[in-house]
N, C-alpha and C positions, 0 to 999 in steps of 0.2 A: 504494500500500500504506500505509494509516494507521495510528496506533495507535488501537486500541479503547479508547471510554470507560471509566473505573472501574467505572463503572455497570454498563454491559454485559458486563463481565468479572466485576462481584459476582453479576448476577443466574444465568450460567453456572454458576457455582458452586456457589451454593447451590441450584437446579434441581437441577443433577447430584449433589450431596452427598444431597437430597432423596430423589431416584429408586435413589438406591444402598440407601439406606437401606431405604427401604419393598421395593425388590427383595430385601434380604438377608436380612428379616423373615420376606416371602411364600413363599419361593422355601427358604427355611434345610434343609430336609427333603432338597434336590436337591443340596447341595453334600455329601451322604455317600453319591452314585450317579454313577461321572463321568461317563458318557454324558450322563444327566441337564442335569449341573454345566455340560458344555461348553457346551449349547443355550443354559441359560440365561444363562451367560457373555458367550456371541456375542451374545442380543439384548441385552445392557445395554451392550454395547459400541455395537450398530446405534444405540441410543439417546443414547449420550454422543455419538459422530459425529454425529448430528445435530441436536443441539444445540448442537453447536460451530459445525456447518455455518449455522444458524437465527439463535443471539444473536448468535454472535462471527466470520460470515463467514466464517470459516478453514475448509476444503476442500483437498482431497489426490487428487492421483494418481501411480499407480504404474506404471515404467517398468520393460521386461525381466521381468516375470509368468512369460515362457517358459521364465524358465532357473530355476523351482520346476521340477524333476524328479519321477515318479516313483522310488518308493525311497529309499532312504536319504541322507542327506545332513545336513552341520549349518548354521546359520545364523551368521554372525558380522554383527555389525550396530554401524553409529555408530549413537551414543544422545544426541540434543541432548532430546529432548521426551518427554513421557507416547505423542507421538500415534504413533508405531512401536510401541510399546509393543500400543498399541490395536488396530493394525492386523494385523500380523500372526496373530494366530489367526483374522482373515479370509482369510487367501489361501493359509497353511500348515494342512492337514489335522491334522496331529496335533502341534503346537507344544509344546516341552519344556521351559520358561522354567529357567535358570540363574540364580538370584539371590542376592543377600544376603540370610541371615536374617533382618535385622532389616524384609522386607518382610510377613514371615508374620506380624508383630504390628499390620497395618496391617488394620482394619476392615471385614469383610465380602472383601476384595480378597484380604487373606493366605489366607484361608480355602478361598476356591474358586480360589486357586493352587494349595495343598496338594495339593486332590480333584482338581483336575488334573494330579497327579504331577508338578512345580514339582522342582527340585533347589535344594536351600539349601546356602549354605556360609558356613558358621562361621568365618569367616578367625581368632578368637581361639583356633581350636584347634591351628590350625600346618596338621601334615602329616596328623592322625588325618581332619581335614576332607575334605582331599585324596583322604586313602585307602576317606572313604565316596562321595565324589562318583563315584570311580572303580566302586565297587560299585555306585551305582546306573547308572550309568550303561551297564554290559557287562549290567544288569537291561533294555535297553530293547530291541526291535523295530525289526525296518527301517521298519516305517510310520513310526514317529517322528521327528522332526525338533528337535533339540536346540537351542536359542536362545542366543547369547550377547553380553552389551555385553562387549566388553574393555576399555575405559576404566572399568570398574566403577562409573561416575557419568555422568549428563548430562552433556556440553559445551557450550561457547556457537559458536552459531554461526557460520563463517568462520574460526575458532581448530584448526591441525595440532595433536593429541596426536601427540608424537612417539617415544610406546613403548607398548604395549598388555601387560595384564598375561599371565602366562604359562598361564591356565588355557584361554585357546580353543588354545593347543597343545595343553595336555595332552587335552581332547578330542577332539583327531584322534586323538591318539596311543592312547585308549583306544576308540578305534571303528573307526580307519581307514575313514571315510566320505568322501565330497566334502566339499570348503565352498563353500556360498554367502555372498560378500563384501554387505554391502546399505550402501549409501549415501544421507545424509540431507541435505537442508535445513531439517530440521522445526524448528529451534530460531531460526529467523529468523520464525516465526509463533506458535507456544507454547514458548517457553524456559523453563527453569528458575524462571530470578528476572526478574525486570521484565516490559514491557508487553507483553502480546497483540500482533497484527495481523492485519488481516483479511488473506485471499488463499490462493492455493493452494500448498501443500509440496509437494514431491514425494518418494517413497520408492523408490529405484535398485532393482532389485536385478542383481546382475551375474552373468559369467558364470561356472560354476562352476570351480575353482583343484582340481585332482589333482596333491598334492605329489610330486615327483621320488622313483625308490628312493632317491637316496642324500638321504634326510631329516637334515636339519639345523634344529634347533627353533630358535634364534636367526636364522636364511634365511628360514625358514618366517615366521614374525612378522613379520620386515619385509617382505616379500612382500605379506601380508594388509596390515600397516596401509598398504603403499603405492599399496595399490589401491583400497583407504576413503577414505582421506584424501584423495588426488587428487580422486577422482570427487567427495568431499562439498565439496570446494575450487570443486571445477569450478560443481556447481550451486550454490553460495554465490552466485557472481561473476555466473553467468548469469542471477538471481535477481535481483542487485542492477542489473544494466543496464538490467533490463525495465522497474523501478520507477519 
């Protein structure tokens, strides 16, 4: 597993910054139709995959596919890289992204989040945030499948977060859905900050967790991150043996 030249990691780059561009240009008409939005969401994604896959060698697969269910369910997910990010509206049908506002003002990408009915939250508003996230959220559909990082930022790879913020509670608690835990190593190939590497991530996804009647939201969180974190530990390590 090497690191990637500068080179090859500029030329990525600006390719994909390229293709974003002119898709968001061509395409501007479809980001106010979601069925539309989603299609062409999905192939600009097919398209950043492979080009990752092409200048910067990095490729991905996914483990446990079987435990996406029909029906309703939510997602909670470690978040080291863009590349989960990416993936995901590949293998989840109707994916709900949970984010930070400040993604809606990111170039072509906040836009057809929106039109894909994206949930934003305003953490500068307190509780009023809270209490719109919750509104939209009893607004959704069992087809739907709700996304959430609880570490509300990338982490670096092989690093325990050892407390998750309290908002994928409150999404049980406002749906009474399943959760699907998903587990990464992606930040050991596209991290946040420093070098690329070429080679394969892989993206967990586990089995699904039905909280007990007697629900206790501080049980509940650490239950999920101990099931994240474990497994994202696990393929850290097995990751690093192969090398």
């Amino acid at each position: 597993m090497k690191n990637l030249s500068k080179a090859r990691s500029f030329i990525f780059y600006l390719v994909a910054a390229t293709i974003t561009i002119v898709i968001g240009v061509v395409c501007l008409p479809a980001f106010f139709f979601a069925k539309l939005n989603i299609k062409v969401a999905r192939c600009w994604i097919k398209i950043i995959l492979a080009l990752l896959k092409v200048i910067c060698k990095i490729n991905f697969k996914i483990i446990g596919k079987e435990n996406i269910r029909g029906g309703a369910f939510v997602v909670i997910s470690k978040h080291q890289s863009a590349l989960e990010t990416l993936v995901f509206p590949l293998i989840i049908l109707h994916p709900i992204f949970i984010l930070k506002k400040s993604i809606l003002f990111i170039p072509v990408m906040g836009l057809a989040l929106k039109s894909a009915r994206a949930i934003y939250i305003d953490r500068s508003k307190g509780r009023d945030s809270i209490l719109q996230m919750k509104k939209q959220l009893q607004e959704l559909s069992k087809k739907d499948a709700p996304v959430i990082f609880p570490e509300g930022t990338r982490t670096e790879a092989g690093k325990r977060t050892e407390k998750y913020h309290s908002g994928a509670a409150m999404i049980y608690e406002a749906l009474q859905w399943p959760v699907v835990p998903v587990a990464v190593n992606t930040g050991m190939f596209w991290p946040k900050s420093g070098k690329m590497k070429s080679g394969t991530a892989t993206i967990k996804i586990l089995p699904p967790i039905f909280p007990p009647k007697k629900y206790d939201r501080k049980q509940f969180l650490k239950q999920i991150n101990e099931v994240i974190e474990s497994n994202s530990i696990e393929l850290y390590k097995n990751t690093l043996s192969k090398s």
